[in-house]
py3Dmol code that shows the C-alpha trace and the ligand (Angstrom):
import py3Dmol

protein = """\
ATOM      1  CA  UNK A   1       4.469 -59.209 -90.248  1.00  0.00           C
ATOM      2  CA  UNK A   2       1.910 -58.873 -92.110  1.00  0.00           C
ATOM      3  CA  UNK A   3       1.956 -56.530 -95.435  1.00  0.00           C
ATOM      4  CA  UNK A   4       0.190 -53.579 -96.357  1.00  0.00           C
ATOM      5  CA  UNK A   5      -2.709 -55.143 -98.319  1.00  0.00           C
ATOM      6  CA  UNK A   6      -3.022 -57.990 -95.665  1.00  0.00           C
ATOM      7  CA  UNK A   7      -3.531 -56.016 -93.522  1.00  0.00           C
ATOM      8  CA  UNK A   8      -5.599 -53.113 -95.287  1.00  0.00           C
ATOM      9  CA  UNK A   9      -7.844 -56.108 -96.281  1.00  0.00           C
ATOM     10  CA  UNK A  10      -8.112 -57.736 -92.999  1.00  0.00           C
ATOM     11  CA  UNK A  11      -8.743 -54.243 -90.665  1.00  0.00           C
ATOM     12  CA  UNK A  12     -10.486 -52.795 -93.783  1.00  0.00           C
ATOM     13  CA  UNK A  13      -9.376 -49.198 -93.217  1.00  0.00           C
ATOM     14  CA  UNK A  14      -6.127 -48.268 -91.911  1.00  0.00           C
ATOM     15  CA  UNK A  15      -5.246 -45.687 -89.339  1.00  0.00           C
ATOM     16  CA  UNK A  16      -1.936 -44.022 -90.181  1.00  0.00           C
ATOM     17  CA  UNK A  17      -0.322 -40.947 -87.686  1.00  0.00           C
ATOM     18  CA  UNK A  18      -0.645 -37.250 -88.131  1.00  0.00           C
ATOM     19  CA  UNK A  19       2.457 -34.591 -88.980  1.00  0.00           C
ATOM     20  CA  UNK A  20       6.262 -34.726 -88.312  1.00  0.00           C
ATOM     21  CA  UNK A  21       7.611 -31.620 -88.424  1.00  0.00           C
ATOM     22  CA  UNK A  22       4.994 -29.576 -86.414  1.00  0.00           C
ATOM     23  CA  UNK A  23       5.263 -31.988 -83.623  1.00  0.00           C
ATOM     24  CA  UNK A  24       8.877 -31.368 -83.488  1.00  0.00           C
ATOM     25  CA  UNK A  25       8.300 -27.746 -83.388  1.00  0.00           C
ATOM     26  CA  UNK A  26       6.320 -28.468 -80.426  1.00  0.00           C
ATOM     27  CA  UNK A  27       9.387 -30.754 -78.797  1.00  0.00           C
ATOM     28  CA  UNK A  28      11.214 -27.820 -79.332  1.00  0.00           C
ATOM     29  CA  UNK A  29      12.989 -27.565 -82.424  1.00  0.00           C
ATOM     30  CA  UNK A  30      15.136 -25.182 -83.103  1.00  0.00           C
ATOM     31  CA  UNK A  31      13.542 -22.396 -86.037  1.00  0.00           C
ATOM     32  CA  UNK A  32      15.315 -23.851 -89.117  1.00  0.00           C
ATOM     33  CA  UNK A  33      16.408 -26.995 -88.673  1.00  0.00           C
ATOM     34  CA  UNK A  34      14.917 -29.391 -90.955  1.00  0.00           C
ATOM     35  CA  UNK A  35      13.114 -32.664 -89.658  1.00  0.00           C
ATOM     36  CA  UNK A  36      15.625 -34.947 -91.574  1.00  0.00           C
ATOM     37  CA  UNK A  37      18.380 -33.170 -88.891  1.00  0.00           C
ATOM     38  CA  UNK A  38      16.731 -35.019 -85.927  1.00  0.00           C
ATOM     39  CA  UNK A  39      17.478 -38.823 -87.702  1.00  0.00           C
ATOM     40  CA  UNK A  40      21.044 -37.413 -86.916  1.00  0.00           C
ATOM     41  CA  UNK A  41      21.005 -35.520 -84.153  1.00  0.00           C
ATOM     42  CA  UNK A  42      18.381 -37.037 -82.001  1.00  0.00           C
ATOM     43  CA  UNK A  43      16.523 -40.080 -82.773  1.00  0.00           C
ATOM     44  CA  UNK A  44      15.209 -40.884 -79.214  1.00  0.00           C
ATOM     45  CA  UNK A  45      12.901 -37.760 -80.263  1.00  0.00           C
ATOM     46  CA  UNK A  46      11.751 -39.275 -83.816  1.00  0.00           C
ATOM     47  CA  UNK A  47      11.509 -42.356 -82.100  1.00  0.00           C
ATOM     48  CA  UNK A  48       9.205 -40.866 -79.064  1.00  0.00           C
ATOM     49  CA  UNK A  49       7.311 -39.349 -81.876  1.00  0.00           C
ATOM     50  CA  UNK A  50       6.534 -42.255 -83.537  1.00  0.00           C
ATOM     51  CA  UNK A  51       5.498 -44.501 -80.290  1.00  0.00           C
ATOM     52  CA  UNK A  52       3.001 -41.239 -79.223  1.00  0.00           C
ATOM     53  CA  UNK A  53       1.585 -42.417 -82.611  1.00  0.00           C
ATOM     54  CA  UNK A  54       1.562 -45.997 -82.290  1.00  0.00           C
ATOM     55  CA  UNK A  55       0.189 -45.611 -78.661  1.00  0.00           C
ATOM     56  CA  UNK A  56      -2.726 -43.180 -80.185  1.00  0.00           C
ATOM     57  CA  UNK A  57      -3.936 -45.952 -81.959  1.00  0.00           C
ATOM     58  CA  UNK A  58      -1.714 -45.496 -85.536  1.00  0.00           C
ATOM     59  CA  UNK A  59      -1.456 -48.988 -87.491  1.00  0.00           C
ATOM     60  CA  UNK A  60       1.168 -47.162 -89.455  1.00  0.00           C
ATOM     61  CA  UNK A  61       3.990 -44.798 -89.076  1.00  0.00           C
ATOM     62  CA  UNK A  62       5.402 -42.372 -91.981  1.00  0.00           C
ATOM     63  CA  UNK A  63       9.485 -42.154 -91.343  1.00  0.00           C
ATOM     64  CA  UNK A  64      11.402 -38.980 -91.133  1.00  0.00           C
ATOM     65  CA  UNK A  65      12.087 -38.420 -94.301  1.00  0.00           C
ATOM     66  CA  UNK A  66      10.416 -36.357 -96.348  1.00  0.00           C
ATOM     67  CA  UNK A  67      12.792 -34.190 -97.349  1.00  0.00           C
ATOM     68  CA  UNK A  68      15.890 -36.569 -97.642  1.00  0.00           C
ATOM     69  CA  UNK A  69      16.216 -37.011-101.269  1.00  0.00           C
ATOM     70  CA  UNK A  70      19.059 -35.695-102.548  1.00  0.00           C
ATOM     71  CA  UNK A  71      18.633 -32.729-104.593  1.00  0.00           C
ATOM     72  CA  UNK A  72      16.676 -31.649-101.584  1.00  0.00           C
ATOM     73  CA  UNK A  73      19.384 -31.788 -98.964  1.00  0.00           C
ATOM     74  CA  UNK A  74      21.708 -30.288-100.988  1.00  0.00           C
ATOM     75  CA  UNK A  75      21.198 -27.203 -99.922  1.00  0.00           C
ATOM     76  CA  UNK A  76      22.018 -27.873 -96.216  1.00  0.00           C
ATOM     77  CA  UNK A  77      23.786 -29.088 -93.494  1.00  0.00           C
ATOM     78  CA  UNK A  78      23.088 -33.044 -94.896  1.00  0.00           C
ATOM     79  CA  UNK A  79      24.258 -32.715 -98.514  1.00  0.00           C
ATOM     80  CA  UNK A  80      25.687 -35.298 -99.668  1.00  0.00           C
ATOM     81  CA  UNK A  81      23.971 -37.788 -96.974  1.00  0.00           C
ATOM     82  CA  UNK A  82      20.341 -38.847 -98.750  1.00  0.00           C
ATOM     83  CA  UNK A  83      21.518 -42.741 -98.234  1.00  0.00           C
ATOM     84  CA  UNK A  84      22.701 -42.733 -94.984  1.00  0.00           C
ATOM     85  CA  UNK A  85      19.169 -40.055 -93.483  1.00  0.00           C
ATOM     86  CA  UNK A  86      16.571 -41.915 -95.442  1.00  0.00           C
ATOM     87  CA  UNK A  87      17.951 -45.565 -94.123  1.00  0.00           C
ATOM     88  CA  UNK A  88      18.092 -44.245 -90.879  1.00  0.00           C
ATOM     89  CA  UNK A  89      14.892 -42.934 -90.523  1.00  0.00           C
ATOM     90  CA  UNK A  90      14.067 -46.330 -91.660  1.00  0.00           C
ATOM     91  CA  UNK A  91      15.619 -48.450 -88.862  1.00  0.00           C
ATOM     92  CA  UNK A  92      14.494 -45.598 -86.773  1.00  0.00           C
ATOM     93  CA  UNK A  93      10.362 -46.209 -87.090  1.00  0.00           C
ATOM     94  CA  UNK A  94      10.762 -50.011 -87.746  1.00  0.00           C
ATOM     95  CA  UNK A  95      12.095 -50.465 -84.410  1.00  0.00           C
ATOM     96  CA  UNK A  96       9.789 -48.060 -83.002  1.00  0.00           C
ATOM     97  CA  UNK A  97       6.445 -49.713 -85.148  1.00  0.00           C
ATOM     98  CA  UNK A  98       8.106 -53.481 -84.276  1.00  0.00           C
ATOM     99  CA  UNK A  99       6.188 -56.459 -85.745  1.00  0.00           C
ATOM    100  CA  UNK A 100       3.090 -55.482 -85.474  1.00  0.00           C
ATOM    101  CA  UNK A 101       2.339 -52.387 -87.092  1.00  0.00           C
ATOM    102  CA  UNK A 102       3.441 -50.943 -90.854  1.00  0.00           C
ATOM    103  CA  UNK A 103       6.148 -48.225 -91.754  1.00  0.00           C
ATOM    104  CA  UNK A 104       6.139 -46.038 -94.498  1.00  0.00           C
ATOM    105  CA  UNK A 105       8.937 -44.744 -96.483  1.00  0.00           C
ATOM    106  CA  UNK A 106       8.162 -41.170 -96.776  1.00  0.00           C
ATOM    107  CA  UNK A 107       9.543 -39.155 -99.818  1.00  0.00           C
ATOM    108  CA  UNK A 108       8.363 -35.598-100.426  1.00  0.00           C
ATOM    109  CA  UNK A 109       9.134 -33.215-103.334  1.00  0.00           C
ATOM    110  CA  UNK A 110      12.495 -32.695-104.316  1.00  0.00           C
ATOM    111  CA  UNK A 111      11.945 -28.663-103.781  1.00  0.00           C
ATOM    112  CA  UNK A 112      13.091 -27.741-106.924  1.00  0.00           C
ATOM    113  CA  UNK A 113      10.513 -27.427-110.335  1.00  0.00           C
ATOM    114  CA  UNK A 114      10.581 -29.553-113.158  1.00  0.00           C
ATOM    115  CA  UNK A 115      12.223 -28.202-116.300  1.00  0.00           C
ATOM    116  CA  UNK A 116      11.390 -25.434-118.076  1.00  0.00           C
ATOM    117  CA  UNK A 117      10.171 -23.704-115.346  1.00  0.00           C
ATOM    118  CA  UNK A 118      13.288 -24.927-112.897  1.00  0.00           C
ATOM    119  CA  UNK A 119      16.226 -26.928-113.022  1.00  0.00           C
ATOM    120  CA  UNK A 120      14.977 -30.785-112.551  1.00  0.00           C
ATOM    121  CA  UNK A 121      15.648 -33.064-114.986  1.00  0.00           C
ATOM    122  CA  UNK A 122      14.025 -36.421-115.610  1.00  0.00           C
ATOM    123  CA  UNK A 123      17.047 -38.206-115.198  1.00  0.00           C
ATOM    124  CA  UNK A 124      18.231 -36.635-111.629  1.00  0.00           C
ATOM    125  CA  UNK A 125      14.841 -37.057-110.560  1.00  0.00           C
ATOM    126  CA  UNK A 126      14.341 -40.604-111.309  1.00  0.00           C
ATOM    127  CA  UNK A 127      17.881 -41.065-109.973  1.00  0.00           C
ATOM    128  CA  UNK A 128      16.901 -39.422-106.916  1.00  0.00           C
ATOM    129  CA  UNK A 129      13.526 -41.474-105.968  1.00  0.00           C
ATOM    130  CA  UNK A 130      15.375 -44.797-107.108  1.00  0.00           C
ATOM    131  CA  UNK A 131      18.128 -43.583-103.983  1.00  0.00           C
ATOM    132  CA  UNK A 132      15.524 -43.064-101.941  1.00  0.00           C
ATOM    133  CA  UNK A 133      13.185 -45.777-101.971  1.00  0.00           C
ATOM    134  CA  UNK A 134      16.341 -48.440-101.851  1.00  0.00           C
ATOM    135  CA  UNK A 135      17.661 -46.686 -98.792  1.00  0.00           C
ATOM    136  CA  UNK A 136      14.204 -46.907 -97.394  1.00  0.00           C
ATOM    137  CA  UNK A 137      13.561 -50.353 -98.487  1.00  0.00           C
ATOM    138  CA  UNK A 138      17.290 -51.413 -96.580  1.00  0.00           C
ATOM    139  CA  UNK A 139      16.258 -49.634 -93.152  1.00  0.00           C
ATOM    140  CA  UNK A 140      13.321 -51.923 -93.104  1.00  0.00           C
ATOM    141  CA  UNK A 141      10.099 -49.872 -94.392  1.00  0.00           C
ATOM    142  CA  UNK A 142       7.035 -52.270 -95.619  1.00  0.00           C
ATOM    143  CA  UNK A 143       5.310 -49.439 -98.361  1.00  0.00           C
ATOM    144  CA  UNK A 144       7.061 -46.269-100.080  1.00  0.00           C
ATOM    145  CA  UNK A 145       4.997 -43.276 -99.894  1.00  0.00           C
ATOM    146  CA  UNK A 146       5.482 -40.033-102.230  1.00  0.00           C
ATOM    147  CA  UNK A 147       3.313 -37.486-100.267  1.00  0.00           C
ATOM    148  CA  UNK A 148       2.805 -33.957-101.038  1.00  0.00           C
ATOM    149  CA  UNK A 149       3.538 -34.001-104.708  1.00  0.00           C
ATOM    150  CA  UNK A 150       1.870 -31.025-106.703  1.00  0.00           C
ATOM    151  CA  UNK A 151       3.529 -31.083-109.967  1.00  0.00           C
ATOM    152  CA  UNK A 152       2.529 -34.302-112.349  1.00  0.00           C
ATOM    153  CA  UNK A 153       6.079 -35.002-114.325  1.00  0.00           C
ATOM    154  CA  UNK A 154       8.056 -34.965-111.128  1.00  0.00           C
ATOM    155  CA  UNK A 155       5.182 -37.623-109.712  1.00  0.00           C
ATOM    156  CA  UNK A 156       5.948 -39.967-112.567  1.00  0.00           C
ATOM    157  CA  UNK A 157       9.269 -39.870-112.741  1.00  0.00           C
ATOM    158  CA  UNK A 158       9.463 -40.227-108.917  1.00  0.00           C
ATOM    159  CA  UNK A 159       7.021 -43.625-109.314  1.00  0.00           C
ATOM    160  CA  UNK A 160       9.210 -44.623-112.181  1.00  0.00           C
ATOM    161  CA  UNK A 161      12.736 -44.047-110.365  1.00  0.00           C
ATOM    162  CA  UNK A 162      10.893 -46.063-107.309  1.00  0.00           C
ATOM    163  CA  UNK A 163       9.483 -49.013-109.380  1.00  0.00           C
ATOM    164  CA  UNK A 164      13.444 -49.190-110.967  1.00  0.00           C
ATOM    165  CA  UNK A 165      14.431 -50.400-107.287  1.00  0.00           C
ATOM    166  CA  UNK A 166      11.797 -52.041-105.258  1.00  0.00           C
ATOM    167  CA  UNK A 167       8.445 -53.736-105.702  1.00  0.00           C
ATOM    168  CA  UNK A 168       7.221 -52.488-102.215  1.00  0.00           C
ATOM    169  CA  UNK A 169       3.629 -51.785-102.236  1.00  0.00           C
ATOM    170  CA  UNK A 170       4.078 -47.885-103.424  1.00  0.00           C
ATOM    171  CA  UNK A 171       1.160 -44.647-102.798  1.00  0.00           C
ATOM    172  CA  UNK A 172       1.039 -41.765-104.157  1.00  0.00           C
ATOM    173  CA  UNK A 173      -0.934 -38.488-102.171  1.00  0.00           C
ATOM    174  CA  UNK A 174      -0.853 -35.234-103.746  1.00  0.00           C
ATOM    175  CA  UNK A 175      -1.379 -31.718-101.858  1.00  0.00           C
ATOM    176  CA  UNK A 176      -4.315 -29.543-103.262  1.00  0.00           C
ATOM    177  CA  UNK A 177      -2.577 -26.809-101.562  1.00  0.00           C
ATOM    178  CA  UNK A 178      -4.891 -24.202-103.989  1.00  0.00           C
ATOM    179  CA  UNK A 179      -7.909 -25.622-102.274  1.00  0.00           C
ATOM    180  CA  UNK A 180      -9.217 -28.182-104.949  1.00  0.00           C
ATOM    181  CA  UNK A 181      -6.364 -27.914-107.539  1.00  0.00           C
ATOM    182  CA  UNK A 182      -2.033 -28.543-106.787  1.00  0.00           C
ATOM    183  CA  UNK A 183       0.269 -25.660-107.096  1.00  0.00           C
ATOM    184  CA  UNK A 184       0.841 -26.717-110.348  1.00  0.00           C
ATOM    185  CA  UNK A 185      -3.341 -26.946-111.387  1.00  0.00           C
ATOM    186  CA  UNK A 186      -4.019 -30.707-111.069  1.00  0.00           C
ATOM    187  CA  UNK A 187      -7.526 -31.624-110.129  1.00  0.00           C
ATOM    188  CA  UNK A 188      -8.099 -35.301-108.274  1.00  0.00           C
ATOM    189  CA  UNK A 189      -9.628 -36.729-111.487  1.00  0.00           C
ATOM    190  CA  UNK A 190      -6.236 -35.324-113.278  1.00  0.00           C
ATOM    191  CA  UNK A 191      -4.245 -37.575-111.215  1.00  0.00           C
ATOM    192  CA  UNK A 192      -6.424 -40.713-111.340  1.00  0.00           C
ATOM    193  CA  UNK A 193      -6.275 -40.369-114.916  1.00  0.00           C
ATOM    194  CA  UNK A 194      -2.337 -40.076-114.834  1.00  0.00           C
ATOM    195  CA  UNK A 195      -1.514 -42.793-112.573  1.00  0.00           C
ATOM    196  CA  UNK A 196      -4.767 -45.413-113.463  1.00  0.00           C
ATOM    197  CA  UNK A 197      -2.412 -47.861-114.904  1.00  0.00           C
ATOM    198  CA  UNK A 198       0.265 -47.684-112.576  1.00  0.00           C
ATOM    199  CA  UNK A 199      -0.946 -50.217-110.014  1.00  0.00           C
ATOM    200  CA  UNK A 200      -0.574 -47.806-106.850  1.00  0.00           C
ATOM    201  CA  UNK A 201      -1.554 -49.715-103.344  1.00  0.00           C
ATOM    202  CA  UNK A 202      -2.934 -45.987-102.488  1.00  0.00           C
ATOM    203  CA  UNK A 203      -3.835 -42.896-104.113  1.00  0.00           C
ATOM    204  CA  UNK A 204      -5.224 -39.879-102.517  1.00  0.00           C
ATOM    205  CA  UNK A 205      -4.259 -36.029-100.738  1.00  0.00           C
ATOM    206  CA  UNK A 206      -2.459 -34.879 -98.126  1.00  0.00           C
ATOM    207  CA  UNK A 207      -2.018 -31.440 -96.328  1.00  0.00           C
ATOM    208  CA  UNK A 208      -3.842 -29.208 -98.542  1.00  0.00           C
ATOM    209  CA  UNK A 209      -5.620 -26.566 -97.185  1.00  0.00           C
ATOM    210  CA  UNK A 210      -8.909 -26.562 -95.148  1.00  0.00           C
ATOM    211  CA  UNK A 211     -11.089 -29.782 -94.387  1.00  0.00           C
ATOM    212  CA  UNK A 212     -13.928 -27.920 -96.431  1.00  0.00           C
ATOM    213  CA  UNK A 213     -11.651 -28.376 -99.358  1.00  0.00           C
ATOM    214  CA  UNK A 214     -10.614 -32.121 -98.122  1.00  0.00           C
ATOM    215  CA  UNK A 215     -14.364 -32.967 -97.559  1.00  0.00           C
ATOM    216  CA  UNK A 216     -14.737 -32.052-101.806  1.00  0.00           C
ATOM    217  CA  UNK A 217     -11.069 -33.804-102.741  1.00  0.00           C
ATOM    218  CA  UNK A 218     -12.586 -37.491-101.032  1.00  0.00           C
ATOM    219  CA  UNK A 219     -16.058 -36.706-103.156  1.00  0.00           C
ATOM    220  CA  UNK A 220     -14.103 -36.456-106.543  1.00  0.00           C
ATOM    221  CA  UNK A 221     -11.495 -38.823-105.340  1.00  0.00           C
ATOM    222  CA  UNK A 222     -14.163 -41.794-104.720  1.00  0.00           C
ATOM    223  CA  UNK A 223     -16.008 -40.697-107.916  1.00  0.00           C
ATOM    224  CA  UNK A 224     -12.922 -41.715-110.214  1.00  0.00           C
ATOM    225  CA  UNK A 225     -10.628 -43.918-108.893  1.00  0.00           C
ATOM    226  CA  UNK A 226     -10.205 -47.581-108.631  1.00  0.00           C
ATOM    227  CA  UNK A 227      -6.966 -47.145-106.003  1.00  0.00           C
ATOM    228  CA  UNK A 228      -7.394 -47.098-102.094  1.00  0.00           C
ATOM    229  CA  UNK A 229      -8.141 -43.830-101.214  1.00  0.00           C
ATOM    230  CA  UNK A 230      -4.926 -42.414 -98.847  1.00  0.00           C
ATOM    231  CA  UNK A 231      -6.259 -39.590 -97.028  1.00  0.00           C
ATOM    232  CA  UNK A 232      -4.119 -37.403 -94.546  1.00  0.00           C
ATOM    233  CA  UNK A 233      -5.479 -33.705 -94.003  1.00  0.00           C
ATOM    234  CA  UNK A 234      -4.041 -30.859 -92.483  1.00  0.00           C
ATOM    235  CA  UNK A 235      -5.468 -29.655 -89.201  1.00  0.00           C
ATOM    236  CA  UNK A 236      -6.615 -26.912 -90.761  1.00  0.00           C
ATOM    237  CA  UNK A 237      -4.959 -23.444 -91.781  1.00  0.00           C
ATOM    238  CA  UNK A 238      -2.266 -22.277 -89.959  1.00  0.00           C
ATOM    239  CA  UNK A 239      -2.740 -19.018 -88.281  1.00  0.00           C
ATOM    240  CA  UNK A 240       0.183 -16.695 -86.918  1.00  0.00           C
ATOM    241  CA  UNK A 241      -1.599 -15.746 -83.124  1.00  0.00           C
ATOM    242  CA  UNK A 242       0.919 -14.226 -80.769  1.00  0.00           C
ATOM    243  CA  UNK A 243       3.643 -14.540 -82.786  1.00  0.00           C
ATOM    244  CA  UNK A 244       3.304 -18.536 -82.725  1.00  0.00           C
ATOM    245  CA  UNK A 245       1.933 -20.963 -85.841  1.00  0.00           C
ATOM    246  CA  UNK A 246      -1.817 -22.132 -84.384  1.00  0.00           C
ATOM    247  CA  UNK A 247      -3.955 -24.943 -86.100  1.00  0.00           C
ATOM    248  CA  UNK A 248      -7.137 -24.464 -85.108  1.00  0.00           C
ATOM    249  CA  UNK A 249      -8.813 -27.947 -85.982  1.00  0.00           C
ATOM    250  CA  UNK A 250      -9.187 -29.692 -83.182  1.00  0.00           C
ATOM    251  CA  UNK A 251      -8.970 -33.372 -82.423  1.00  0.00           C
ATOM    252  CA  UNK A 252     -13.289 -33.825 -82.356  1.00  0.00           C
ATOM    253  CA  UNK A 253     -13.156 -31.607 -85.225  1.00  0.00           C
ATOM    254  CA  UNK A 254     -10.681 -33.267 -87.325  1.00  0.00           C
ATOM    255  CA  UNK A 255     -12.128 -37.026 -85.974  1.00  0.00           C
ATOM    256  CA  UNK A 256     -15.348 -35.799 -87.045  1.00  0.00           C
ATOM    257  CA  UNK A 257     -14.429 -35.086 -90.966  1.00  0.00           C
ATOM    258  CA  UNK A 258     -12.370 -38.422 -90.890  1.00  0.00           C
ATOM    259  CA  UNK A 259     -14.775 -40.435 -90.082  1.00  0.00           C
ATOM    260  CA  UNK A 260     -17.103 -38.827 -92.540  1.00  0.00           C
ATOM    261  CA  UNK A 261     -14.150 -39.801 -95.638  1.00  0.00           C
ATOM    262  CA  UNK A 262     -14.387 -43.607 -93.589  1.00  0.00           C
ATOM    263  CA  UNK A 263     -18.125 -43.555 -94.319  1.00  0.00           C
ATOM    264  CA  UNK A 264     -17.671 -42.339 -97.745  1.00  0.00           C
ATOM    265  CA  UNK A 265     -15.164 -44.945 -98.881  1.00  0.00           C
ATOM    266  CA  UNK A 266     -11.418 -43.471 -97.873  1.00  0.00           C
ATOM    267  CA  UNK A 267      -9.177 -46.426 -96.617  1.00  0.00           C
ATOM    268  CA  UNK A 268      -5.901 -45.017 -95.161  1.00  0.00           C
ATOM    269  CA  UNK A 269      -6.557 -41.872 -93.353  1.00  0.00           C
ATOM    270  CA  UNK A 270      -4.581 -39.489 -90.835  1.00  0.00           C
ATOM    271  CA  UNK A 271      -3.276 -36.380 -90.490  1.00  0.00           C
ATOM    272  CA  UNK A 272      -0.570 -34.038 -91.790  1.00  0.00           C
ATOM    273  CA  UNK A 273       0.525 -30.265 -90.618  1.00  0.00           C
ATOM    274  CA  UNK A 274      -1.099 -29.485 -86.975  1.00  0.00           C
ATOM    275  CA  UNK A 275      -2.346 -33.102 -86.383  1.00  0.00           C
ATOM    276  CA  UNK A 276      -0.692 -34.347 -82.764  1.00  0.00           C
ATOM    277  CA  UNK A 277      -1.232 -37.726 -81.031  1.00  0.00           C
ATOM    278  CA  UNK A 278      -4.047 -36.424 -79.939  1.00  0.00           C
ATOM    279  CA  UNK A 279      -5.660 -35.978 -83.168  1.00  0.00           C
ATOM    280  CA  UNK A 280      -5.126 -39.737 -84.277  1.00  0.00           C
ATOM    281  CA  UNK A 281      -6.477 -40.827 -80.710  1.00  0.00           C
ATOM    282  CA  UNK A 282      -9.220 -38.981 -81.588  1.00  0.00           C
ATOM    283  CA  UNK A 283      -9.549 -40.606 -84.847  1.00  0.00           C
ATOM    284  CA  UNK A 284      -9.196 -44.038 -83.536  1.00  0.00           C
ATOM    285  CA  UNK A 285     -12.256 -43.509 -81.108  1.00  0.00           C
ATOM    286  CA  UNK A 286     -14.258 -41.943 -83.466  1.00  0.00           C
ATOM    287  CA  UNK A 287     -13.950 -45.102 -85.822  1.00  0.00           C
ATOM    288  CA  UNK A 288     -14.819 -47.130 -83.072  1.00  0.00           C
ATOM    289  CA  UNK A 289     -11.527 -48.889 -82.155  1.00  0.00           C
TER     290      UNK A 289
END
"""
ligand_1 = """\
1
ZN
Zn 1.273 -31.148 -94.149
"""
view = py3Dmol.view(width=600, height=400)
view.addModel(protein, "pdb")
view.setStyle({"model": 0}, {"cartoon": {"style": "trace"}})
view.addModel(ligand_1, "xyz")
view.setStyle({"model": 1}, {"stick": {}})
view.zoomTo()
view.show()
């Protein structure tokens, strides 16, 4: 098995897959469950998911995860079971990816905001990432990934509860969710700045908003910053048509703008909310695979 910059270096850009939880709404999951439920409940369906991905052409595969850390299933049906979901989803994708092809440890946001302006601390934060990324790094994953971060003290203490536990190659991708700033008003050059000494394998976006905004995110990205760019857009903006959640980006479309961040310098590129199998086929062709 090769590792992440082996084989970053070797292929020179990576392909990684598109979104977890909207493809689950389209296999039918139930309004309100959260993805995490599924490494439970049914993980012949995060599996399937995650061989539709390989098969598209993926050369790595994010696990189910996201929301598993701790403070974050607290409030439902898994509290108390952050270990047991994130390893899971672990063994889950590495048997799915096999040998050949990378997994990712995915960690999103814990959900709650960082002290003043919410109740996370620095210490149950760290605590919470270090958790994580060890029950990741037992299920079998080959990088840790914090995706979707917004707020810049929760980032670094995330990276520093992760780097207390494992030495796995580690990215970080924000969500300019505001277009070209976070939630909480970070620009791309504000996190290169915060995170130039860290040694990330990856830095870049994720989600977000439209691929007008993504197209100006890569440009200030690739001005700035000495990390692999990570790059993993929405399919657009979600639109409520007929009382059902439409992206309206389509697979050429999305390929299109991809291959345009390729050109420009991004190395690790997908797709988050909207993107299918479809849309990382797409991608693969359009980069000439
Ligand atoms: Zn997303």
């Amino acid at each position: 098995m090769p590792s992440f910059a082996a084989l970053l270096a070797e292929r020179g850009v990576l392909l990684a897959d598109g979104a977890t939880g909207t493809n689950y709404q389209n296999m039918n999951m139930a309004p309100g469950v959260a993805p995490e439920q599924w490494v439970i409940d049914a993980p012949d369906r995060v599996s399937e998911l995650h061989r539709r991905f390989l098969d598209a052409g993926s050369d790595l595969v994010l696990t189910c995860s996201f929301g598993a850390t701790a403070p974050r299933l607290a409030r439902g049906p898994l509290a108390g079971r952050a270990r047991e979901v994130s390893r899971r989803a672990a063994e889950i994708a590495r048997e799915a990816a096999g040998d050949e092809h990378l997994v990712g440890g995915s960690m999103g946001p814990t959900g709650q905001l960082v002290e003043p302006l919410g109740p996370l601390t620095r210490e149950v934060c760290v605590d919470a990432y270090a958790e994580q990324a060890q029950a990741l790094a037992d299920g079998g994953v080959d990088l840790l990934v914090l995706e979707t971060f917004f707020a810049l003290d929760e980032a670094l203490w995330a990276i520093e509860g992760v780097r207390g536990v494992s030495d796995l190659p580690l990215v970080a991708s924000f969500s300019f969710d505001q277009g070209r700033r976070t939630m909480m008003g970070l620009t791309p050059t504000d996190v290169v700045a915060a995170t130039r000494t860290l040694g990330l394998a990856a830095l870049g976006a994720n989600c977000g908003r439209s691929l007008q905004d993504t197209d100006a995110l890569v440009t200030e990205f690739l001005a700035d910053s000495q990390a692999p760019l990570w790059i993993k857009p929405n399919a657009g903006v979600p639109k409520v048509i007929g009382g059902s959640v439409v992206y309206e980006v389509t697979p050429a479309m999305l390929a299109e703008h991809v291959r345009d961040y390729v050109i420009q310098g991004a190395r690790i590129v997908g797709g988050c909310c909207g993107s299918t199998p479809e849309h990382i086929a797409a991608i693969s062709l359009a980069l000439g695979r």
